[in-house]
C-alpha positions, -999 to +999 in steps of 0.1 A: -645+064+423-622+036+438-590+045+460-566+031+435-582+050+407-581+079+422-543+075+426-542+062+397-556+095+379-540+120+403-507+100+396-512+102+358-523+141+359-489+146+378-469+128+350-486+154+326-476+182+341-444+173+344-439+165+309-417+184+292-429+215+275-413+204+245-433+174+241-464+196+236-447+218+210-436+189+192-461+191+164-465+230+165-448+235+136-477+249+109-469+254+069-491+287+069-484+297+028-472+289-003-460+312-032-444+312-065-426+334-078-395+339-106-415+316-126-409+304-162-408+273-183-374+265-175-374+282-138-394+280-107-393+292-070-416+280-040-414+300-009-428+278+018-437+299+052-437+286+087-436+296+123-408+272+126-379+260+107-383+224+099-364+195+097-374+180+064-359+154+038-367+153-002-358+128-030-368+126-062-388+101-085-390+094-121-420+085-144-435+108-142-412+131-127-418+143-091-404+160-060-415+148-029-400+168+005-413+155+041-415+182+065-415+168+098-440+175+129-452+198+109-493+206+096-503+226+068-524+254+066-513+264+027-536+264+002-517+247-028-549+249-051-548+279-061-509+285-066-505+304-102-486+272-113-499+276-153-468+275-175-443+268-149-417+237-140-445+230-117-478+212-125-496+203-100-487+203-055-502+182-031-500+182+005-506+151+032-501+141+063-484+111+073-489+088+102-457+100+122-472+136+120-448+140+090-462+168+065-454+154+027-455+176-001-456+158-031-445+180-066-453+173-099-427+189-126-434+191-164-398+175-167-365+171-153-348+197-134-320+204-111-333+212-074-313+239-046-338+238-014-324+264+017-339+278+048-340+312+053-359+340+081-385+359+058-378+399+060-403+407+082-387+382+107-424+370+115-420+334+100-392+311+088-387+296+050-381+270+033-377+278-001-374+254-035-361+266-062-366+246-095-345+245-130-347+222-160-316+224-172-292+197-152-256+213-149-244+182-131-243+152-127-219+156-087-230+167-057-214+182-031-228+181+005-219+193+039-213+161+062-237+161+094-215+164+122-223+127+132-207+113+097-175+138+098-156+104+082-180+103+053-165+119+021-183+150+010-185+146-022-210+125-037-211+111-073-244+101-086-254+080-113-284+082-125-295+043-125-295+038-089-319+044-062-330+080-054-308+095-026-332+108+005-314+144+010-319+156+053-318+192+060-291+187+085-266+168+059-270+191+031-259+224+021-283+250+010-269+246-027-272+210-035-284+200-065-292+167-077-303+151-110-338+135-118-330+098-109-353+068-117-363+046-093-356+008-104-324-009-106-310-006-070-278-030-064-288-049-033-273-081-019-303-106-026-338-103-040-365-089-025-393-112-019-426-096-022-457-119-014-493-107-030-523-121-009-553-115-029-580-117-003-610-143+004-615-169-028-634-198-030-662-203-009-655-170+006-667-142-016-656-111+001-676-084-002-702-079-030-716-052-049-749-039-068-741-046-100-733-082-093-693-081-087-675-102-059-644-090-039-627-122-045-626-118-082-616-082-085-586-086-065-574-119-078-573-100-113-557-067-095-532-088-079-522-107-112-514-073-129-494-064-097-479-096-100-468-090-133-458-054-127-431-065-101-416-095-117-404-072-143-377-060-116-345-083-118-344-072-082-375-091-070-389-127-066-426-124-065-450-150-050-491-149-046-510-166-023-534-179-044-531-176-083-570-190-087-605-189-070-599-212-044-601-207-005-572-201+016-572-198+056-565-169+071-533-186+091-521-204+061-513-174+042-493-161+070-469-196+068-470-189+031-451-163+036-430-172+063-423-202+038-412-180+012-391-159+033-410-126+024-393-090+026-430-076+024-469-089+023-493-069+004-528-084+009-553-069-020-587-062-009-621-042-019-636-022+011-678-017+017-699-001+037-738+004+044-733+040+028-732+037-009-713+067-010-684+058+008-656+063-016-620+058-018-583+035-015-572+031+021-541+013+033-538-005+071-508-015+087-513-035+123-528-020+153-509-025+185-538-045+201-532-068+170-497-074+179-501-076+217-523-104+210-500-116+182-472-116+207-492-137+233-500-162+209-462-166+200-450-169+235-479-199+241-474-217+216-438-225+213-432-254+191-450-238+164-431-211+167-394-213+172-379-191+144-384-156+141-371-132+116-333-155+116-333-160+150-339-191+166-360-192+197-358-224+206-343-230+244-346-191+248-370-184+283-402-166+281-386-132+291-361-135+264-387-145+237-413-118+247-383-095+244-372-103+209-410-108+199-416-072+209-388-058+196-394-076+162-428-066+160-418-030+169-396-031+136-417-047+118-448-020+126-424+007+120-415-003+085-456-011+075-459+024+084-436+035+064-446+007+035-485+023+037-475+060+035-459+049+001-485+032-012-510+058-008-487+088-018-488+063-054-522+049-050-534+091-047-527+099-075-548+081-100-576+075-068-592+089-047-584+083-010-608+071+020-578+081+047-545+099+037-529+083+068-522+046+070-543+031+098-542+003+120-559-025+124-557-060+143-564-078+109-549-116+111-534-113+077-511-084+094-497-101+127-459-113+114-443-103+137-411-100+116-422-095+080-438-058+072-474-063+063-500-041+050-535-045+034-547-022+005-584-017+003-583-006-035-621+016-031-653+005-021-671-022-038-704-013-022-701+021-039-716+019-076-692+033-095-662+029-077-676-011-081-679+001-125-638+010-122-624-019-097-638-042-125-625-026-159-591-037-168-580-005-176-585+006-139-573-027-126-540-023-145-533+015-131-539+000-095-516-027-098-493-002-112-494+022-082-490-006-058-460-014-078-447+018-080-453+028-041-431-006-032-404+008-056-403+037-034-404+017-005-374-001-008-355+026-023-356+042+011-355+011+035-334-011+013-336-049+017-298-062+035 
C-alpha cells in the first residue's frame, strides 16, 4: 500500500470514529408488531410497537380510500399478513421502505373514516406505540391542531374542505386527537399549470426491447403512454405533452430540449425492462444516480452557449464557480424531488403490480440528467418475461398502468405543490 493511501485510510478510519454516535443509531428505529384490536365494522384500532418513538407523517387518499403514515428512519419487522383484519374498517396493510430510509405503511379502509393517531409507552415500558385508531363515521369537517413551536404565528385551527389537496399531518404539529376527513386528491388551487411531459421510450428504428411472443418495447409504451396521456389531461390543473405521439425515432438529447421547450414541472419516461432470466418479474422506477449528474454537471459547465438558462435563472456572464454552484445546487433539488416523485409512483404502481424494487433506484440514464426538472423512468414489468409480456400488451392492463402512473403524480404534487 502507497504512503498517501495509507493516510488516506487511517485518516478516514479516524473520521469514523469520531462520528457521532447518533449517526449510527439513526436508522435503529424497528416496527417489531402490529395488532388489532376494538375491531368492528364501523371501528378499528392498530397498535404499532417500536423500540423507539418515531417521527412520522400521514395523509389520506381517496378512490379508493387509503391511509398512508411514513414512519421515518424506521424498518419493519411486523408481520401485516396475518393481522385478523376480516370484517373490519381495515382491508388490507402493506408495508415499504422508501429510499430515504422512510418506513411507509400504506392502509386500505372499506370506506371513509375519521382518523386520531397518538403515541404512547406500552404498559410493560419495554417498547413505545404508535397507535391508529379508525371510525367511519365523520363528526367533522374542522380540525384543531397544536402549532409546532417553529409556526407559533400560524392559527390553530384549521378548516378543511374536502375538494382540496390532502393535508400531510407531522407528529410534531399535531395533537394526539386530530381527526381529519377522507379528502380526494384532485382539484388543488395552484398558481399555474403543471406541465407534465410523457416520453414513451425508443420508437422508430429503435425497437426497445423485445419479447417471445413477438411484442416490441416501443409499441407497448407508446400505447401505455397515450392512456397516461389521457388520464392526466382530464385534470384542469395540468397541460400535458408527449414526446412522441407515433412510431418514429427520437434522440436521446432531443427529448431532454423537448422538455426544457415545454417548460416541464416533471418527465415521466415509459419503458418495458428485460433480462436474460425469463423470470424476472415486476415494475421498477429510477430516478438519477449521482455519477449521472456529476457527469451531467460537467457537461453543462463545458458547454456554455448551449447552456445558459437553468431552471429561471440565467447563466449567462456568471463564472465557472458560480455556474457549478447553481448547477449543483439545482440538480440537488431536482434529485430530491425524483426521489420523492418515484416513491409515489411505486406506492400506486404496487398495487395493481407486482414490484421488481420497492425503493426507487438510481441510475445515470441520459433521459434523467435535467438538471432542474424532476425526472424519473418507469420500467412498467419485464417484457422478456412471458406473461408479464401477455399483460403489458392487453388494453385492459395498459389502461390500469397509465392509471397508476396518473394517480402516483396526483399524490406527488399534492405534497410538493407546483409555485
Amino acid at each position: 500500500m502507497r504512503t498517501w493511501q495509507r493516510r488516506l485510510l487511517n485518516a478516514l478510519s479516524a473520521l469514523v470514529f469520531l462520528l457521532p454516535f447518533s449517526i449510527w443509531a439513526a436508522n435503529d428505529i424497528v416496527l417489531k408488531q402490529a395488532r388489532i384490536s376494538n375491531a368492528t365494522t364501523d371501528h378499528v384500532q392498530l397498535t404499532l410497537n417500536l423500540t423507539q418513538t418515531p417521527q412520522y407523517k400521514w395523509f389520506l387518499l381517496s378512490n379508493p380510500t387509503r391511509l398512508v403514515i411514513d414512519l421515518q428512519q424506521t424498518t419493519n419487522n411486523a408481520d401485516f399478513k396475518h393481522l385478523p383484519l376480516t370484517d373490519t374498517l381495515i382491508q388490507k396493510v402493506r408495508a415499504g421502505s422508501q429510499s430515504d430510509q422512510t418506513l411507509r405503511l400504506v392502509l386500505e379502509l372499506a370506506k371513509p373514516a375519521s382518523i386520531k393517531i397518538h403515541t404512547a409507552s406500552s404498559a410493560s415500558g419495554t417498547s413505545e406505540q404508535l397507535i391508529i385508531q379508525l371510525t367511519s363515521k365523520i363528526d367533522t369537517i374542522t380540525t384543531t391542531s397544536t402549532p409546532s413551536p417553529q409556526n407559533k404565528k400560524q392559527s390553530s385551527l384549521t378548516t378543511i374542505n374536502t375538494t382540496v389537496s390532502p393535508t400531510v399531518h407531522k407528529s410534531s404539529t399535531i395533537s394526539s386527537n386530530t381527526t381529519q376527513p377522507i379528502l380526494s386528491i384532485p382539484a388543488k388551487p395552484i398558481s399555474h399549470k403543471i406541465v407534465v411531459v410523457i416520453d414513451p421510450g425508443h420508437g422508430g428504428k429503435d425497437p426497445g426491447a423485445s419479447g417471445t411472443n413477438g411484442q416490441h418495447e416501443k409499441d407497448l409504451v407508446l400505447a401505455i403512454s397515450r392512456d397516461l396521456y389521457k388520464a392526466l389531461e382530464k385534470n384542469s390543473n395540468m397541460t400535458v405533452y408527449m414526446t412522441r405521439y407515433g412510431d418514429y425515432y427520437i434522440g436521446l438529447r432531443q427529448r431532454l430540449q423537448m422538455a426544457r421547450r415545454d417548460k416541464a414541472d416533471i418527465f415521466i419516461a415509459i419503458h418495458a425492462d428485460a433480462y436474460k432470466d425469463a423470470y424476472s418479474t415486476g415494475a421498477s422506477v429510477f430516478a438519477l444516480s449521482i455519477r449521472g449528474a456529476s457527469s451531467e454537471a460537467a457537461r453543462w459547465l463545458a458547454e456554455k452557449e448551449n447552456y445558459s438558462e437553468l431552471g429561471g435563472v440565467n447563466l449567462a456572464g456568471k463564472n465557472d464557480v458560480l455556474r457549478s454552484v447553481l448547477i449543483d445546487l439545482s440538480q440537488t433539488a431536482s434529485i430530491s424531488s425524483s426521489l420523492f416523485l418515484g416513491s409515489d409512483l411505486l406506492t400506486q404502481i404496487g398495487m395493481i403490480s407486482p414490484l421488481h424494487k420497492t425503493k426507487v433506484e438510481q441510475a445515470p440514464f441520459v433521459v434523467l440528467k435535467s438538471p432542474d426538472i424532476p425526472s424519473v423512468l418507469v420500467e412498467t414489468g419485464f417484457i422478456s418475461n412471458p406473461a408479464e409480456e401477455r399483460a403489458l400488451s392487453n388494453a385492459a392492463y395498459q389502461q390500469k398502468i397509465a392509471n397508476a402512473i396518473e394517480k402516483g403524480i396526483e399524490m406527488y404534487f399534492n405534497q410538493h405543490p407546483s409555485i
